[in-house]
C-alpha positions as CSV (number, residue, x, y, z in Angstrom):
1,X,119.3,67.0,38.6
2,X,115.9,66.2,36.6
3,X,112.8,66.3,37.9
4,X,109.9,64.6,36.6
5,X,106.6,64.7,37.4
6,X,104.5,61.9,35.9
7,X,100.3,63.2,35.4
8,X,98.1,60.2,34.1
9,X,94.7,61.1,32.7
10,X,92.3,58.7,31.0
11,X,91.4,59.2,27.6
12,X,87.6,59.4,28.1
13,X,88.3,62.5,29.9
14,X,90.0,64.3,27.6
15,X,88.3,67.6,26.6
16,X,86.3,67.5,29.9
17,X,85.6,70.6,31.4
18,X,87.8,70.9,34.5
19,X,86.3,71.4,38.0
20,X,88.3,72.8,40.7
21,X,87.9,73.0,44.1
22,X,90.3,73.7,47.7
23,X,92.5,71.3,49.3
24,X,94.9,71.4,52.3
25,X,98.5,72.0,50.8
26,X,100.5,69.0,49.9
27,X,104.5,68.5,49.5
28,X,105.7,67.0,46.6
29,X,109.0,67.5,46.4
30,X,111.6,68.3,48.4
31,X,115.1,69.3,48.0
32,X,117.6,69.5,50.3
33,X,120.6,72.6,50.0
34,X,123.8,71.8,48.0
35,X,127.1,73.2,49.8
36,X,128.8,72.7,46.5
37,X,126.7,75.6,45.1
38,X,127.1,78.5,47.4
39,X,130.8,78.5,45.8
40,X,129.8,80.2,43.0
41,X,128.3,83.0,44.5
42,X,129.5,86.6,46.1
43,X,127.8,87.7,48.8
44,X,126.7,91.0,48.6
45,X,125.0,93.9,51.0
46,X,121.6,94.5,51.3
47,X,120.3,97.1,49.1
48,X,116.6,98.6,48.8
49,X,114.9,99.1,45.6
50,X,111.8,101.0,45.1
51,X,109.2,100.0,42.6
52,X,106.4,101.7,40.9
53,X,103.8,100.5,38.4
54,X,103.1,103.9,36.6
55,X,105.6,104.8,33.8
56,X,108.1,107.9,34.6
57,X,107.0,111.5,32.8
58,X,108.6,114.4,32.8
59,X,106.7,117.6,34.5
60,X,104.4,119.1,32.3
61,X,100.9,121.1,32.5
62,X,98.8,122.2,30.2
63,X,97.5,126.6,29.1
64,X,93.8,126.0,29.3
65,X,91.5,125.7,32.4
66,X,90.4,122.6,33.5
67,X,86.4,122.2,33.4
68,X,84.6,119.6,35.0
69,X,80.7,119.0,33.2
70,X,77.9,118.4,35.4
71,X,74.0,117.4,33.8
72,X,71.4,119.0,35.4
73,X,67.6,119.2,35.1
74,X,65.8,122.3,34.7
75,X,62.1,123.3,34.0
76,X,62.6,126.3,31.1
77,X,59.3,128.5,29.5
78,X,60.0,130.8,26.9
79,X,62.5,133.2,27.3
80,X,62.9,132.8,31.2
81,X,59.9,134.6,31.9
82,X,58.5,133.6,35.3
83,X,54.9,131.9,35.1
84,X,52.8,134.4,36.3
85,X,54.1,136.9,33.3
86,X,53.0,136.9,30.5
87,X,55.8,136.7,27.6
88,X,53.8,138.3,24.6
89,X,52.8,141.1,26.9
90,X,55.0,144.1,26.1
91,X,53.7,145.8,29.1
92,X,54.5,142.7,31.6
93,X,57.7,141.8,30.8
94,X,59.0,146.0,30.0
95,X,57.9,145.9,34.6
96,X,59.6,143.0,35.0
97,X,62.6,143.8,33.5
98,X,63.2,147.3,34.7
99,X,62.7,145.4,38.3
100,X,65.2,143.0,37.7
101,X,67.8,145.7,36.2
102,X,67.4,147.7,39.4
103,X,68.0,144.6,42.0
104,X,71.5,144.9,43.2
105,X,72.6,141.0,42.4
106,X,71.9,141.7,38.9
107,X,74.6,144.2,38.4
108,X,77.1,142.0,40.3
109,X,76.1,138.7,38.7
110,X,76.8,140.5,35.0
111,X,80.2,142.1,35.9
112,X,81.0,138.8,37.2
113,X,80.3,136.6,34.2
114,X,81.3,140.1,31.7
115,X,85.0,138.9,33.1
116,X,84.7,135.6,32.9
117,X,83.3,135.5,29.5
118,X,86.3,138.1,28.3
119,X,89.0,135.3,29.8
120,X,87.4,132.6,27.5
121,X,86.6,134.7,24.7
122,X,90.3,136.2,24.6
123,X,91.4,132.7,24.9
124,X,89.4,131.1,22.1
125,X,90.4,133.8,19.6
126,X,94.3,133.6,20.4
127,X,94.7,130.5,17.9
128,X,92.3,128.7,15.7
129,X,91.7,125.1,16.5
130,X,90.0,124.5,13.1
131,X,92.5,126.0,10.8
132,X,93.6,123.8,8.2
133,X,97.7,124.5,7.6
134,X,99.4,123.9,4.1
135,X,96.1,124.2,2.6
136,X,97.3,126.4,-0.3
137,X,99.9,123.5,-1.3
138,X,97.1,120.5,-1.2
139,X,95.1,122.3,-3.1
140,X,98.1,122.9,-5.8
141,X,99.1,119.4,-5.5
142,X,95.6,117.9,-6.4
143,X,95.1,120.5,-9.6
144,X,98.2,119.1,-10.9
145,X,97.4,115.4,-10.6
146,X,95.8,113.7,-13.6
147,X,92.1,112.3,-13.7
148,X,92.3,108.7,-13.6
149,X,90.0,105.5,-12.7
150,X,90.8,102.0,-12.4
151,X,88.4,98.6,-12.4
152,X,87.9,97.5,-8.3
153,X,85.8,94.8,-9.3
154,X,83.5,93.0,-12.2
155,X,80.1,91.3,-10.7
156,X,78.9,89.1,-13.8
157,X,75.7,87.3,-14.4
158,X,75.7,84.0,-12.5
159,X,73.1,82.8,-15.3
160,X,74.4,81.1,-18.8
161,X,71.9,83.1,-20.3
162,X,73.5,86.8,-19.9
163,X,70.8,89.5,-19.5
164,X,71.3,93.1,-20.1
165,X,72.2,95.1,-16.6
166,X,69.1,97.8,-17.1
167,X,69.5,99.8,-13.8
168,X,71.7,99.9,-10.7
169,X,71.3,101.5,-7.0
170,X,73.7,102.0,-4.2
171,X,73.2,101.1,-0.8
172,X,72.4,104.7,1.1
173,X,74.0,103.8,4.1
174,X,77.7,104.1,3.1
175,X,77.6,102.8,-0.5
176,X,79.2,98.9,0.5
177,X,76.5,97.4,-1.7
178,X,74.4,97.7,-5.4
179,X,71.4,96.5,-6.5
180,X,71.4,95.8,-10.3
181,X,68.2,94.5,-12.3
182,X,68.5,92.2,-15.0
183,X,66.5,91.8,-17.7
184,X,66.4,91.9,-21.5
185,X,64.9,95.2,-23.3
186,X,64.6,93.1,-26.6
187,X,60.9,92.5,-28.5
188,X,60.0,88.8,-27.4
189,X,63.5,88.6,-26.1
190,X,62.7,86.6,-23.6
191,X,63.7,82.9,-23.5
192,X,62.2,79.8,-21.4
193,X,65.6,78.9,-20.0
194,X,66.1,82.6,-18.7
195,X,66.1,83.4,-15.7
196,X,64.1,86.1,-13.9
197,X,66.2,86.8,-10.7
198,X,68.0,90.0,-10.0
199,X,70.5,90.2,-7.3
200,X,72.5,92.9,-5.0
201,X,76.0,92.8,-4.9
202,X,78.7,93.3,-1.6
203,X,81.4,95.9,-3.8
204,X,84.3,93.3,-2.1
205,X,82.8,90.0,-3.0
206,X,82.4,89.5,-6.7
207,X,82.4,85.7,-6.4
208,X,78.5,85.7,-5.3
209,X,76.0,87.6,-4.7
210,X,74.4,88.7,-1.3
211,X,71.0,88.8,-1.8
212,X,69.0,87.3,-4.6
213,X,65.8,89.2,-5.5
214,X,62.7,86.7,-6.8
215,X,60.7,88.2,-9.1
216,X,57.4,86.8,-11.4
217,X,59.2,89.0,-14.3
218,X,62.3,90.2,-15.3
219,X,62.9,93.8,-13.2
220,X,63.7,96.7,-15.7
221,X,64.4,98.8,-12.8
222,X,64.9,99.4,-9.1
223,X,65.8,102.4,-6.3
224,X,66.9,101.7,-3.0
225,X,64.7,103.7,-0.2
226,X,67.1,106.6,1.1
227,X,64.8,106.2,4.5
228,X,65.1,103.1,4.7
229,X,68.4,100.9,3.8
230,X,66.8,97.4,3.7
231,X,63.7,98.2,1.5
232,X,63.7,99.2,-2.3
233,X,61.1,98.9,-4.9
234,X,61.5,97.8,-8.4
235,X,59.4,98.1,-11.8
236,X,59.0,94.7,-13.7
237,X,59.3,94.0,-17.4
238,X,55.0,93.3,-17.5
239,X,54.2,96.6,-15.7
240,X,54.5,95.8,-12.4
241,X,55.9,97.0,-9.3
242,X,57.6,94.9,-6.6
243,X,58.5,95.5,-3.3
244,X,61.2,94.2,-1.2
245,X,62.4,94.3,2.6
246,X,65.7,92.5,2.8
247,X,65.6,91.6,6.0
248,X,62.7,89.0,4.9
249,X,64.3,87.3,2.3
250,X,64.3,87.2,-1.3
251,X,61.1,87.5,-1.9
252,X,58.5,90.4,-2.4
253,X,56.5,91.4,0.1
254,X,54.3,92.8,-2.0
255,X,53.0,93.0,-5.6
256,X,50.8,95.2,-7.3
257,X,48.5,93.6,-9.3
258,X,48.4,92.9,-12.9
259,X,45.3,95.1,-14.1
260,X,46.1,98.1,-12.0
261,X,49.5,98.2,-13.0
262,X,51.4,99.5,-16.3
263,X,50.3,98.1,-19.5
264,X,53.9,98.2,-20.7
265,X,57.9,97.9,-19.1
266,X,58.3,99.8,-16.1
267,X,61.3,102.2,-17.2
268,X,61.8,104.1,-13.9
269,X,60.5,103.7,-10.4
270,X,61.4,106.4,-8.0
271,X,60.8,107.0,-4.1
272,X,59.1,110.0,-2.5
273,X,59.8,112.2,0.2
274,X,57.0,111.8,3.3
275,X,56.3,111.2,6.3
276,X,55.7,107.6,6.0
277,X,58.6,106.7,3.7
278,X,56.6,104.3,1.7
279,X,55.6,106.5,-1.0
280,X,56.7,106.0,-4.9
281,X,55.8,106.6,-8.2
282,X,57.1,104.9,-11.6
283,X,56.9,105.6,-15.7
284,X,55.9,103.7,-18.6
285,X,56.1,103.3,-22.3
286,X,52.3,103.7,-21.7
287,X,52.3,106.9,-21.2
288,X,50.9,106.9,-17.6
289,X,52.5,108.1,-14.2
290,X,51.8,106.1,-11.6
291,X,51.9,106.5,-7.7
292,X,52.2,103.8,-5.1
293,X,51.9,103.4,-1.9
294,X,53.7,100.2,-0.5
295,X,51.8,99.3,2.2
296,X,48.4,98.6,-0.3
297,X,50.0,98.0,-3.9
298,X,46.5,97.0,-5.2
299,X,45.9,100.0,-7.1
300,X,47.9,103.4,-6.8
301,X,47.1,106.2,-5.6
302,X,47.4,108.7,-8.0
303,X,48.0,108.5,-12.0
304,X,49.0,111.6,-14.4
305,X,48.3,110.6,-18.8
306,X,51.5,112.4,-20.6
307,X,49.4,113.4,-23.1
308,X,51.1,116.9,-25.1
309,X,47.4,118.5,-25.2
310,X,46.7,118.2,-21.8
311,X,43.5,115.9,-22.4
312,X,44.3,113.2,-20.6
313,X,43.8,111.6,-23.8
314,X,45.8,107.8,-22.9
315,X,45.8,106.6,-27.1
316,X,47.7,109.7,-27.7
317,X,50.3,109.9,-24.8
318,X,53.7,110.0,-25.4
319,X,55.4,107.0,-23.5
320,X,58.2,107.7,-20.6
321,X,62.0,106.6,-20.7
322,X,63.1,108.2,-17.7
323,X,62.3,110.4,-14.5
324,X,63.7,113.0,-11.9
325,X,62.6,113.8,-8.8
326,X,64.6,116.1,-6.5
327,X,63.4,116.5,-2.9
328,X,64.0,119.9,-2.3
329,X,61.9,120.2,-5.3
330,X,59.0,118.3,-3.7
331,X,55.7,118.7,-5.8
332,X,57.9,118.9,-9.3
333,X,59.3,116.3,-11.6
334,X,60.9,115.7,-14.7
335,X,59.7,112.9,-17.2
336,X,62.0,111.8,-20.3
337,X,59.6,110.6,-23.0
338,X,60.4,108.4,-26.2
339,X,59.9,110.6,-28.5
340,X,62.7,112.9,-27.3
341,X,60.7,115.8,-25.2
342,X,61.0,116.4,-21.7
343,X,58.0,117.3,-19.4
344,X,58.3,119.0,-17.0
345,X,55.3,118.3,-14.2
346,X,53.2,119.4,-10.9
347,X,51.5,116.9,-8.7
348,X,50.1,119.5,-6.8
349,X,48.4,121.6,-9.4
350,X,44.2,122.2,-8.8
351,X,43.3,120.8,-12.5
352,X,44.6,117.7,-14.0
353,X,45.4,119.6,-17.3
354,X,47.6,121.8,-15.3
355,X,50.0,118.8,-14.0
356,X,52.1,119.0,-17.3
357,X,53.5,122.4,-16.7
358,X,55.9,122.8,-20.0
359,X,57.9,120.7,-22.5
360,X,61.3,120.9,-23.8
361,X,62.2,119.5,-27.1
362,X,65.5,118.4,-26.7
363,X,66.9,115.0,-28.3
364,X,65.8,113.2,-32.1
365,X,65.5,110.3,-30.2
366,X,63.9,108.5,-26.8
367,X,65.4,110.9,-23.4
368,X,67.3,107.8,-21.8
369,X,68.3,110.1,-18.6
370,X,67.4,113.1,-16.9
371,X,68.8,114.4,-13.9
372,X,69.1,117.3,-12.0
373,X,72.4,119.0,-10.9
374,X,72.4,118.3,-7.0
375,X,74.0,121.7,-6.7
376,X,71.8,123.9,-8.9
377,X,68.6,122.4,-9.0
378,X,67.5,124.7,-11.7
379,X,69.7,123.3,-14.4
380,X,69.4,119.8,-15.3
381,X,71.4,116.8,-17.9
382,X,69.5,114.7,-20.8
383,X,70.8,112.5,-22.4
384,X,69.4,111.1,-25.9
385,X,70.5,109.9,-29.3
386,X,74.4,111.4,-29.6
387,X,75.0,113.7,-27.6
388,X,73.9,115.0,-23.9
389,X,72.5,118.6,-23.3
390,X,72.2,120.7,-20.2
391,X,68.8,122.6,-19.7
392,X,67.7,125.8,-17.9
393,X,64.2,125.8,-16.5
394,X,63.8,129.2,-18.0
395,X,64.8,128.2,-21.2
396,X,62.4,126.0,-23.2
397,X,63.1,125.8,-26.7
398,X,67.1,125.2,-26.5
399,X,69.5,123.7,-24.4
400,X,71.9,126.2,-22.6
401,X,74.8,123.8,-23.3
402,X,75.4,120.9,-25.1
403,X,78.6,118.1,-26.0
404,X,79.2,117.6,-29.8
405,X,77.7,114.2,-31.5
406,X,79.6,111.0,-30.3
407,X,80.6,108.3,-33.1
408,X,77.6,106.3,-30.8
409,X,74.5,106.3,-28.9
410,X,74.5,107.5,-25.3
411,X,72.7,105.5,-22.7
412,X,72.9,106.7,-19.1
413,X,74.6,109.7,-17.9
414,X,74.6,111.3,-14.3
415,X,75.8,114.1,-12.2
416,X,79.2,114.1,-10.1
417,X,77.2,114.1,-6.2
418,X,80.5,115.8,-4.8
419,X,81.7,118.2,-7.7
420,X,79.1,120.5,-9.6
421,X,80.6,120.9,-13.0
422,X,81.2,117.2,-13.6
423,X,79.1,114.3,-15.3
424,X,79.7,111.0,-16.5
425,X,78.0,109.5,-19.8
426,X,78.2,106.0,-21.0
427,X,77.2,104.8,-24.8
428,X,77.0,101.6,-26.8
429,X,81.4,100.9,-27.6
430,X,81.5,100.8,-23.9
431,X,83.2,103.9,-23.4
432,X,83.1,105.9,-20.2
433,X,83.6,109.3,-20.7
434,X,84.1,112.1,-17.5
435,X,82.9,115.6,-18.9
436,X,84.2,118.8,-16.6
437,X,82.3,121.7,-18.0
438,X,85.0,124.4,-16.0
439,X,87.8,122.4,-17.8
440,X,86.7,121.9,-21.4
441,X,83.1,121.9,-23.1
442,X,83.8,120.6,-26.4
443,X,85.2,117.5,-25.6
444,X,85.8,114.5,-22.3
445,X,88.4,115.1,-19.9
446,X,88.8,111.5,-19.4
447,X,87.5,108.3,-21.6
448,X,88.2,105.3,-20.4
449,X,87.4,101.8,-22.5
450,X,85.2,99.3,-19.8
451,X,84.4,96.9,-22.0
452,X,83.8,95.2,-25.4
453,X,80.1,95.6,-25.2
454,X,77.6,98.2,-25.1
455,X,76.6,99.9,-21.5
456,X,73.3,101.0,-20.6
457,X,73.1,102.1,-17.2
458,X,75.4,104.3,-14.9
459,X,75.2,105.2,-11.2
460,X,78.0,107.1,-8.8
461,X,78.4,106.3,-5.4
462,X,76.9,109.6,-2.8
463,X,80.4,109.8,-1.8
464,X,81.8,110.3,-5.7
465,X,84.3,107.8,-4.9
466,X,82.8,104.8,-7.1
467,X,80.7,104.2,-10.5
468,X,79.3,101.2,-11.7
469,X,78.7,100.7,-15.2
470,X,75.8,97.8,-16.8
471,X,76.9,96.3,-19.6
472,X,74.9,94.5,-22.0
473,X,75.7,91.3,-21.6
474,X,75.5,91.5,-17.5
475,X,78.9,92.8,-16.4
476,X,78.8,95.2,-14.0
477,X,82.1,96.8,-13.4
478,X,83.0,98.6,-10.7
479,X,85.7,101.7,-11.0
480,X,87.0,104.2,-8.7
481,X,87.9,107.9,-9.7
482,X,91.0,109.5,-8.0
483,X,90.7,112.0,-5.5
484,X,90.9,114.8,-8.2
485,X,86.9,113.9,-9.5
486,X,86.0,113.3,-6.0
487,X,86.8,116.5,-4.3
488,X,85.0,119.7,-4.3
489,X,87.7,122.4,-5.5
490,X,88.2,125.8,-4.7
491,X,85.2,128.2,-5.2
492,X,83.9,125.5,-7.8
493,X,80.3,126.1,-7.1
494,X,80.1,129.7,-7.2
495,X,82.3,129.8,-11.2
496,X,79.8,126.7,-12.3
497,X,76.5,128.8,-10.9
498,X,78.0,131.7,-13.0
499,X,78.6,129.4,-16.1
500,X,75.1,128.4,-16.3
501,X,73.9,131.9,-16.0
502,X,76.0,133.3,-18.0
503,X,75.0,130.7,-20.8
504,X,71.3,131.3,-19.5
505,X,71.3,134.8,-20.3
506,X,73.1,134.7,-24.0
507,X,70.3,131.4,-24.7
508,X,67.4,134.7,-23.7
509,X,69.0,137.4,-25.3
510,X,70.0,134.9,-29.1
511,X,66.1,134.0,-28.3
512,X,64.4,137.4,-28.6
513,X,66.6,138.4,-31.6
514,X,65.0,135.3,-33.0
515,X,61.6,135.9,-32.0
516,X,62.4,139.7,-33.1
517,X,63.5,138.7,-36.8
518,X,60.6,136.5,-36.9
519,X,58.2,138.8,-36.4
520,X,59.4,141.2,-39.2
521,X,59.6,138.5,-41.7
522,X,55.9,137.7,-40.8
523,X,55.0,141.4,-41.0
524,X,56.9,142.1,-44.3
525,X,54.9,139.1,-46.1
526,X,51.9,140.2,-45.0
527,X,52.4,143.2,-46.6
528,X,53.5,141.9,-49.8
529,X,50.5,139.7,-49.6
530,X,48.2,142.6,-49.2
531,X,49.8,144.2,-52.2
532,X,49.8,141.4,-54.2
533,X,46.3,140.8,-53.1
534,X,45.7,144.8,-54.4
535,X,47.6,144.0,-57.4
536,X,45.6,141.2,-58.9
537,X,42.5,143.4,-57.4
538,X,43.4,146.1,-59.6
539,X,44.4,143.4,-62.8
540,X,41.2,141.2,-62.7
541,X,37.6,142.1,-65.0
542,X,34.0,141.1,-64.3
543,X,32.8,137.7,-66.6
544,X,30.4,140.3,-68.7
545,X,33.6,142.0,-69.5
546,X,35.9,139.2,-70.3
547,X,33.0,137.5,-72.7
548,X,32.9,141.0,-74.4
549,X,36.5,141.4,-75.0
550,X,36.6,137.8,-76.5
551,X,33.5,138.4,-78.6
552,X,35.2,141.7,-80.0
553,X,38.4,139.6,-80.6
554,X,36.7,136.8,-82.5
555,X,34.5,139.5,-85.1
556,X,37.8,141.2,-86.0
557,X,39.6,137.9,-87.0
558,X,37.0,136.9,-89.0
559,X,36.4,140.2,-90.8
560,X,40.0,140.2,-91.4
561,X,40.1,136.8,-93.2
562,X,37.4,138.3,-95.5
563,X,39.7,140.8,-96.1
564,X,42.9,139.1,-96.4
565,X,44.2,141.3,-93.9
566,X,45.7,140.1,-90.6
567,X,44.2,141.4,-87.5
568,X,45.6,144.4,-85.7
């Protein structure tokens, strides 16, 4: 038997929301008992069955006490000292405390908690909850596996006109996006039809980009603020410095103005450590350092003149590639300049020609990158013309270690922020090369081809997981190391630390033989001057003796032509 129940409903009210409400009960159908049926069943007895909603477990308990946690409130002064004693009084607190030590609830209340304390003590040390099993083999396993990377992702220039990719920043809340600024480092390289827009990138959607950044000028740089994730401040192609909060838009908030700003590209823009977290300070081929705040961009704060004589002399300052600045390092910084020396500065010196502490002369070319090692901050990588050197503050006029001269020009090169003896370089046939100083000096423990065209800028993720790589003509490419160049090894710090002093000390020791054999060689010509000095001394005659001599010498020819004798 079928039974259908017809329901009409108009079309109007289709997709109407329904309203409910109570009604007596109403029969719609009803269907009378079939004989026929009850044939095809058994009767059976009545049995009970028990139901219950919770699944079945076996008995089981656990080995450690129960504790239940309770909050309370408490007033607390210093050391527990009641208020009417006085805690930096010796003599107070020496009466109070032999008063205490004598009650009788003090001697009971310790032996109590001493017992307690022993149980959980005891208990804690039977096992280590923390201790990491088959370490030994992990660590065997990961030695043995070979250093690779492979492309993730390629975020090109949306633009027909490609522009060179001149810096990149991660995000520095977990890395999932990159700033890159656009912008052509060519004289009058700029075009009508080019655009001036940079743009930040989400690492898993290369299609388009998530933020576009407006700008009056191309942006030769820009730096993420590590306080703050949606501000970041970028130096322009005509000297200026921009200033964006993401969560406004794409365009600045601010802009410094035109007269108070650099006079040529703004190479490197940096943020400080303070309070506020809207301090910065940026380099120039000009020659200046400049600092900003960003809440009034109208003039800076502060400027420093590179000039080697420590004049302040602006015609003769030597213009800035690049710049470090290492927190824990708060009043120094490092400044690359063009003409291959790296200063070494002090915002906080008394006198201005005390800022520019020392120099290092380092590369034949402009110092493209400078960076500190994030584990020894002492010991820090350049990179310039062919090759990249690694420096010792205490060491001025070499570098403690250096790679051999590449076939091409290094551009950008950075530190590993999760392994110590590792750095990455990038030059002009698009080659990424990994360089692990414990593994091999001389040459790269891993090159890897990115692209047909030259790179110029470099930056690893804080995690060591990711690099990006700029590209010439506005790739950015997107790579991720295996877990072997991402992992802090065994003891890694402590043989890299050694390394460098190692390499310090031989770098002291080949520098006062130097300065040893150079000041014999001085001393032994000044001697031989001096005798030389006596020797023509001794040789030369006063002009009343020289006429003399030649007047003698003249009467004797002539007498001996009279003669026909030739002169003795």
């Amino acid at each position: 038997m079928e039974i259908v129940h017809v329901y009409s409903k108009l079309r109007a009210d289709f997709g109407r929301p329904c309203v409910f409400s109570d009604r007596p009960a109403e029969l719609l159908v009803d269907l009378a008992p079939d004989p026929d049926l009850s044939k095809e069943f058994v009767q059976r007895s009545p049995r009970d069955v028990a139901l219950q909603s919770c699944p079945d477990m076996s008995e089981h308990q656990v080995n450690t006490v129960g504790f239940e946690f309770e909050s309370r409130g408490m007033n607390h002064v210093e050391g527990g000292w009641p208020k009417d004693i006085n805690s930096q009084d010796m003599e107070q607190t020496s009466r109070y405390r032999k008063k205490v030590e004598k009650d009788e609830d003090y001697a009971n209340s310790i032996l109590q908690l001493g017992q307690i304390m022993e149980h959980f003590i005891k208990q804690n040390n039977i096992i280590d909850i923390y201790q990491e099993y088959f370490q030994d083999e992990d660590d065997v396993e990961d030695g043995e596996e070979p250093p690779t990377a492979r492309t993730i992702n390629i975020f090109r220039d949306p633009n027909e006109v490609k522009r060179t990719v001149t810096c990149l920043s991660w995000h520095p809340d977990g890395g999932r996006k990159l700033a890159a600024a656009y912008s052509t480092m060519v004289f009058q390289g700029a075009t009508r039809d080019m655009s001036l827009d940079s743009y930040i990138w989400d690492i898993e959607n290369p299609n388009r980009p998530d933020l576009t950044l407006k700008s009056r000028s191309l942006l030769v740089c820009l730096d993420y603020n590590p306080k703050d994730s949606h501000t970041l401040v970028a130096g322009c192609y005509n000297g200026q410095i921009a200033y964006w909060d993401t969560r406004k838009g794409s365009q600045p908030v601010e802009m410094s103005s035109l007269e108070q700003s650099h006079r040529d590209p703004v190479y490197k823009v940096v943020w400080l450590q303070s309070k506020t977290g809207t301090d910065a300070f940026s380099v120039s081929t000009d020659g200046q350092v400049l600092w900003w705040d960003m809440r009034k961009l109208s003039d800076p704060t502060e400027s420093l003149v590179l000039d080697p004589s420590k004049k302040g002399n602006l015609e003769k300052a030597f213009g800035a590639m690049s710049l470090e600045f290492e927190p824990t390092m708060t009043p120094k910084f490092l400044v690359g300049t063009e003409r291959g020396v790296i200063m070494s500065c002090n915002r906080k010196a008394k006198a201005p020609a005390d800022k520019i502490v020392c120099m290092y002369s380092s590369h034949h070319g402009p110092v493209y990158a400078v960076q500190r090692n994030p584990f020894i901050s002492k010991n820090f990588l350049t990179v310039g013309d062919w090759r990249a050197c690694i420096w010792s503050e205490d060491i001025k006029d070499s570098p403690i270690m250096f790679t051999g001269y590449q076939m091409s020009h290094l551009m950008d090169a950075c530190w590993s922020p999760v392994r110590p003896s590792i750095f990455f370089t990038v030059n002009m046939d698009g080659m990424l090369d990994t360089w692990d100083l414990l593994f091999k000096q001389t040459d790269p423990m891993l090159s890897i081809k990115v692209c047909d065209e030259a790179l110029y800028s470099l930056r690893v993720q804080d995690k060591g997981c990711f690099l990006a790589c700029g590209s010439q003509q506005g790739s950015t490419t997107l790579l991720k190391v295996c877990d072997g160049l991402s992992t802090l090894q065994r003891n890694e710090k402590n043989l890299i630390a050694e390394m460098f002093e190692r390499e310090t000390k031989r770098e002291k020791i080949l520098e006062a033989r130097q300065r040893e054999i150079r000041l014999k060689e001085r001393s032994r010509s000044e001697q031989s001057r001096a005798e030389d000095s006596g020797r023509e001394a001794d040789d030369t005659e006063s002009p009343e003796e020289m006429m003399a001599r030649v007047e003698a010498e003249f009467y004797s020819i002539l007498a001996s032509q009279a003669t026909g004798r030739k002169p003795v």
